[in-house]
C-alpha positions in Angstrom: 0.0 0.0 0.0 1.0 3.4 -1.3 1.5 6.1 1.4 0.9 10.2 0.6 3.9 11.4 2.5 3.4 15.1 1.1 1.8 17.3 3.8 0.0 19.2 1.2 -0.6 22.4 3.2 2.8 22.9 4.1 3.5 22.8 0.3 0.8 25.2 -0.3 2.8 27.4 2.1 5.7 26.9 0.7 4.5 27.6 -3.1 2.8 30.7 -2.0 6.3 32.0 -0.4 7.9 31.7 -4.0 7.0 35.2 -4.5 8.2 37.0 -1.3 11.8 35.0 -2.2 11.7 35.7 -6.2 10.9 40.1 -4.6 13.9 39.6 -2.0 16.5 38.8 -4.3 16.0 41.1 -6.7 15.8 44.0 -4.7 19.2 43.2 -3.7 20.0 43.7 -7.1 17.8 46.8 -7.8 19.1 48.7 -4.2 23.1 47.7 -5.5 22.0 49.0 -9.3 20.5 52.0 -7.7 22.9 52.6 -4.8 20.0 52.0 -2.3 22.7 50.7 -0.3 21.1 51.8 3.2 18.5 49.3 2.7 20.9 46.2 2.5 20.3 45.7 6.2 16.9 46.0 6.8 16.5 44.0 3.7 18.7 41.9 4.9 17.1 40.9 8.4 13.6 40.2 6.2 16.0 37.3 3.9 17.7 35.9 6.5 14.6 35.1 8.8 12.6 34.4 5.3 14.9 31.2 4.8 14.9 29.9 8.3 10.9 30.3 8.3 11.1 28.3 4.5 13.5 25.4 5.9 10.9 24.6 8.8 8.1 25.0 5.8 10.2 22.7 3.8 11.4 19.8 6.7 7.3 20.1 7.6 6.5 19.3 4.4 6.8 15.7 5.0 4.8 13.4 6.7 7.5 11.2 8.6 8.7 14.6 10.2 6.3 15.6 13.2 4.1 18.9 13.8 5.7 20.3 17.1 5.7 23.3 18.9 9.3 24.6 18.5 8.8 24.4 14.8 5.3 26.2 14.4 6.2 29.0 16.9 9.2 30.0 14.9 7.5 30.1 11.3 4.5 31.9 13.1 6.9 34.5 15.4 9.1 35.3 12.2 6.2 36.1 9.7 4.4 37.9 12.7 7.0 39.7 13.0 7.2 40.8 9.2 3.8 41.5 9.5 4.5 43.8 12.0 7.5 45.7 10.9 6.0 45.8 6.6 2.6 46.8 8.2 3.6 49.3 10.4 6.1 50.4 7.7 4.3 50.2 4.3 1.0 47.9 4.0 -1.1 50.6 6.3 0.6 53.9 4.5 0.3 52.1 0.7 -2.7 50.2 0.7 -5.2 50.5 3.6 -4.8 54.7 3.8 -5.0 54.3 -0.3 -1.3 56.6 -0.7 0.6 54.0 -2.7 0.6 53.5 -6.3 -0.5 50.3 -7.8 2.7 48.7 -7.8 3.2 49.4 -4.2 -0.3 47.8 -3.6 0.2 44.9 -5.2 3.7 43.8 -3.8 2.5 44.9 -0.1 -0.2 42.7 -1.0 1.7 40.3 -2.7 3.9 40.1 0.1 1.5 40.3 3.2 -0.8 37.2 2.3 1.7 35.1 2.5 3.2 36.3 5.7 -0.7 35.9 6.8 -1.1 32.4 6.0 2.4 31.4 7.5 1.1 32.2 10.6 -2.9 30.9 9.9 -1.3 27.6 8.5 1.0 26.1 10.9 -1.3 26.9 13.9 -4.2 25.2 12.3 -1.4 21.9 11.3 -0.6 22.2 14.9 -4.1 22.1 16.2 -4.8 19.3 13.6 -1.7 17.3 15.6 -3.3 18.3 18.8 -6.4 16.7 17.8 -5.1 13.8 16.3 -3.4 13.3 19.8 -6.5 13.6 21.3 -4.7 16.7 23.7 -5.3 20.5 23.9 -3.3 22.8 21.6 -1.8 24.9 24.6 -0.3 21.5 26.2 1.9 21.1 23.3 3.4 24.6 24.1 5.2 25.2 27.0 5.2 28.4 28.5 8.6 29.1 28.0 8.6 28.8 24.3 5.4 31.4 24.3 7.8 34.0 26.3 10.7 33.6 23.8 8.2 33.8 21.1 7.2 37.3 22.4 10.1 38.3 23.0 11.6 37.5 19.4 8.7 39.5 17.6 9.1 42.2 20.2 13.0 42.4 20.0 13.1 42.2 15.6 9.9 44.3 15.1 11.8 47.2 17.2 15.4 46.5 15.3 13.1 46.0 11.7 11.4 49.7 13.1 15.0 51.2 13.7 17.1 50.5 10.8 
């Protein structure tokens, strides 16, 4: 008998990221071709969490490899985080106060639904293990990863705000 050992919503997630990667690479290229280069940093701190939030996305992807906590609070804290620190910084200003143009609009759209469903996603897949387990979704939390979770969006939304 033929097992499915594709966790299709996890691929879904990862698909729909394809976008935010394909924009943050090639800014690097526009900010270097238009000597942007006090951007690189910022830009820089939105990548680098990007691909650690893409390799959980990626290992979750298969079946064999288990729904846990650790791994759901991180993708969730890093793309809360970028929806904090793009929201705060451009979604509101562009799109819901109407100032952007319709480039703007669509890449802080573009780039906010994803960010949105990384977090919707993996809680729901984490609720679906908790179910499965027949426990409650906060027992497979402890309260010490919650803290560090709060303190990680609170610590990179403030450096994201500053540089």
């Amino acid at each position: 008998m033929r097992r499915r050992k594709l966790r299709a919503s996890m691929f879904y997630l990862y698909l729909i990221n394809l976008y935010p990667h394909y924009y943050s690479w090639w800014s690097y290229f526009s900010y270097y071709n238009e000597d942007f280069y006090n951007y690189f940093k910022h830009h820089f701190m939105f990548t680098i969490t990007e691909i650690i939030a893409t390799c959980i996305v990626l290992n979750l992807c298969d079946r064999k490899n288990e729904v846990v906590s650790w791994k759901v609070l991180t993708i969730v804290s890093i793309n809360l985080m970028h929806i904090f620190v793009s929201g705060l910084d451009q979604f509101v200003t562009h799109v819901l106060q109407g100032q952007g143009t319709n480039f703007q609009n669509a890449r802080d759209i573009g780039l906010m639904i994803p960010d949105s469903l990384h977090v919707i996603i993996p809680i729901w897949q984490l609720y679906k293990s908790a179910k499965n387990r027949d426990i409650k979704i906060r027992e497979l939390c402890n309260r010490e990863e919650i803290i560090m979770c709060i303190v990680f969006i609170s610590i990179f939304t403030l450096i994201g705000r500053i540089m």
